[in-house]
C-alpha positions as CSV (number, residue, x, y, z in Angstrom):
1,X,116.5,102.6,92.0
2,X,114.5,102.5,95.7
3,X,111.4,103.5,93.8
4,X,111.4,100.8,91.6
5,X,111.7,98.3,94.2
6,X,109.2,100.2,96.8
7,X,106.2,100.5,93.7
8,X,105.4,96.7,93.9
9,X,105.6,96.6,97.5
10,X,103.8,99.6,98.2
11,X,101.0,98.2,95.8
12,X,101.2,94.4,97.3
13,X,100.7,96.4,100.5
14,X,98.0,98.7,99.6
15,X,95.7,95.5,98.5
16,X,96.4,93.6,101.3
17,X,95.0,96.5,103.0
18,X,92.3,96.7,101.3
19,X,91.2,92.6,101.1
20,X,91.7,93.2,104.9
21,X,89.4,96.0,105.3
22,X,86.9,94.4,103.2
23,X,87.1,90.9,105.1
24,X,87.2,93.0,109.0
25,X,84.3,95.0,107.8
26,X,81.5,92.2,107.9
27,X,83.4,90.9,110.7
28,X,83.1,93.6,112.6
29,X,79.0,93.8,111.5
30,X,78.3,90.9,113.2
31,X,79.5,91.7,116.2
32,X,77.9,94.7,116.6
33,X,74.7,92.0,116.4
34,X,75.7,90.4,118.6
């Protein structure tokens, strides 16, 4: 039942991680420039 419910979120999650990573990462580049 809970794993059902818990495999979309963890996989919502785990891409939002990642799109977040991806956009801090140049981000964080620039600074470094700076």
């Amino acid at each position: 039942m809970f794993m059902n419910i818990l495999a979309p979120l963890w996989g919502t999650i785990v891409v939002l991680g990642l799109l977040a990573a991806a956009a801090s990462i140049p981000h964080l580049r620039k600074e470094r420039r700076r």
